[in-house]
PLY file of the C-alpha trace (Angstrom):
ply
format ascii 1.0
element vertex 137
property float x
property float y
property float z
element edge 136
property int vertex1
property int vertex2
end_header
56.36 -4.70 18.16
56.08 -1.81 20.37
56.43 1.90 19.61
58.84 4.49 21.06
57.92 7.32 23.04
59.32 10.26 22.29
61.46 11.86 24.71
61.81 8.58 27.05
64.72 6.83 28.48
64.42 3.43 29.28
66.10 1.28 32.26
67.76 -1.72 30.76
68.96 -2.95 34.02
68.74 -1.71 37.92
72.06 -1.61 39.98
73.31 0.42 42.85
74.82 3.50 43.23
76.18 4.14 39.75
73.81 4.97 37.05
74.82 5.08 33.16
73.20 6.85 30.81
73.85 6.17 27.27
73.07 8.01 24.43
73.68 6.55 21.01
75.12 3.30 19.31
77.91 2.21 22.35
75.08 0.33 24.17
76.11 -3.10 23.17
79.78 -2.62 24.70
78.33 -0.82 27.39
76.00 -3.29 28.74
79.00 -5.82 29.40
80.31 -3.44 31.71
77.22 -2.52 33.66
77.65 -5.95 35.25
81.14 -5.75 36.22
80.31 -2.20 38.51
76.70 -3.31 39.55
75.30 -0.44 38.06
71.66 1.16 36.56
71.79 1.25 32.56
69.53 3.64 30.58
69.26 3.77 26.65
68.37 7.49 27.25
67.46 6.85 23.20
66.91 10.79 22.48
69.34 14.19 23.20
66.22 16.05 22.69
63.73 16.37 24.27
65.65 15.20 27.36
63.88 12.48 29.78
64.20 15.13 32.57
61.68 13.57 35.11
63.91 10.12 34.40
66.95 11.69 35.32
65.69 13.74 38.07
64.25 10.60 39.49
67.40 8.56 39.11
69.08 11.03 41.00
67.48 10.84 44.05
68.43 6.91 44.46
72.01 6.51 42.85
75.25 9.05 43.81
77.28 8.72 40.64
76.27 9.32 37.32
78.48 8.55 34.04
77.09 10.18 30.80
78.20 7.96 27.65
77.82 9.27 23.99
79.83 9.18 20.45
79.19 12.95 20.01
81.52 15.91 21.73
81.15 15.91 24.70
81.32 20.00 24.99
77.21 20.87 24.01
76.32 17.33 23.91
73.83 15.04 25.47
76.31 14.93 28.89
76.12 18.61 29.18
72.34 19.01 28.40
72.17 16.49 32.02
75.09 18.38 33.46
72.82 22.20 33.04
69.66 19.47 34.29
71.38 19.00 37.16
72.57 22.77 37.97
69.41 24.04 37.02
67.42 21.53 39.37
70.22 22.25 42.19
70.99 18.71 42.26
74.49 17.65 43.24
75.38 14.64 41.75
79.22 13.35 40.75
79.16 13.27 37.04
81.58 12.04 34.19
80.76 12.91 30.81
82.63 10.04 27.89
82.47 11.06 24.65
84.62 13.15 22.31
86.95 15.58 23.01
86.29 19.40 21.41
89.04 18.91 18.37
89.51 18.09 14.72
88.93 14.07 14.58
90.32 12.36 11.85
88.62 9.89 9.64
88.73 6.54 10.04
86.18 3.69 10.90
84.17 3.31 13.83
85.91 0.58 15.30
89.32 2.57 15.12
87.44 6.16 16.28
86.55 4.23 19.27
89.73 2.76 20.39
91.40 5.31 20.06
89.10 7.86 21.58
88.44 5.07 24.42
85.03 4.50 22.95
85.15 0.93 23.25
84.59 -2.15 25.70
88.28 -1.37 27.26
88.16 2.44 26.83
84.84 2.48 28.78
85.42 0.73 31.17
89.37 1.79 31.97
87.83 5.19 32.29
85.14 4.54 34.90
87.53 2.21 36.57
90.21 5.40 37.05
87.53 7.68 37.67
86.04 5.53 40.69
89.49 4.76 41.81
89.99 8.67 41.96
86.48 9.33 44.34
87.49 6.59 46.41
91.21 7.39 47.13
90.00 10.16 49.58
0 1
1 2
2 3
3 4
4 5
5 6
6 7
7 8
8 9
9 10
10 11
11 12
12 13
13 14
14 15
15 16
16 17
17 18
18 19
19 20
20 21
21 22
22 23
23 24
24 25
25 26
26 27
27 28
28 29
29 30
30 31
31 32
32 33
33 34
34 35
35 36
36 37
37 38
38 39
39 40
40 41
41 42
42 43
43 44
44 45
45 46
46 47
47 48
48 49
49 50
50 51
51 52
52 53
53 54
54 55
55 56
56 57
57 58
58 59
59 60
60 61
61 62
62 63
63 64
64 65
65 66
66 67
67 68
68 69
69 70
70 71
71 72
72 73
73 74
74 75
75 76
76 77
77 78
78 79
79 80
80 81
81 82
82 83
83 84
84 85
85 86
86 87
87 88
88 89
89 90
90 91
91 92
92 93
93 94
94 95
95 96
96 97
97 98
98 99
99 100
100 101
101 102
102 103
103 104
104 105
105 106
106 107
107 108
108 109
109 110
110 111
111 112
112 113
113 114
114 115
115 116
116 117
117 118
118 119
119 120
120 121
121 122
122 123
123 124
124 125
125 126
126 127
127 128
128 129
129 130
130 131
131 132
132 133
133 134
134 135
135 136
């Protein structure tokens, strides 16, 4: 058995370029699609405190960042990085997946997911547009 620290993130796998940082119960969909982009996975385990030296350290070896959690996105763990970042004058391309800032109805998590994207599909049809956006330029 071994014990948690507090406040610490912890790389699940090592990729290049793209790092994801989870936050919260998606991890098990998420780590399928870590393979398919080649990319760093972190069970970032805690919104507070935030693994700031982790992130800060990620930072300065991958260009992309994508910020996954169940929560709202607005005031959630993917802000908390995003005011990391500004704060530390870092400039790193971010996108935040979560919730949007609105009512959600009930319903269970299997159908909160799909139809917020939340899932295996949603997660990964949303990094997959998003890449395809940076790299149309």
């Amino acid at each position: 058995m071994s014990l948690i620290t507090i406040g610490k993130g912890v790389i699940l796998r090592c990729g290049k370029d793209l790092v994801i940082l989870n936050f919260g119960i998606l991890l098990f969909d998420i780590y399928k699609i870590v393979k398919i982009f080649n990319t760093t996975l972190v069970d970032m385990r805690f919104i507070q405190p935030l693994d700031d030296d982790l992130i800060i350290k990620l930072s300065e070896h991958h260009k992309y960042f994508v910020i996954i959690e169940k929560g709202i996105i607005k005031g959630g763990a993917g802000s908390g990085v995003n005011e990391l970042f500004l704060n530390k004058n870092i400039l790193i391309i971010i996108l935040n997946i979560g919730l949007p800032d609105m009512f959600i109805p009930s319903g269970n998590k299997d159908e909160i997911c799909c139809e917020y994207k939340l899932d295996y599909y949603g997660i990964k049809e949303q990094i997959l547009t998003w890449l395809s956006t940076l790299f149309a330029y």
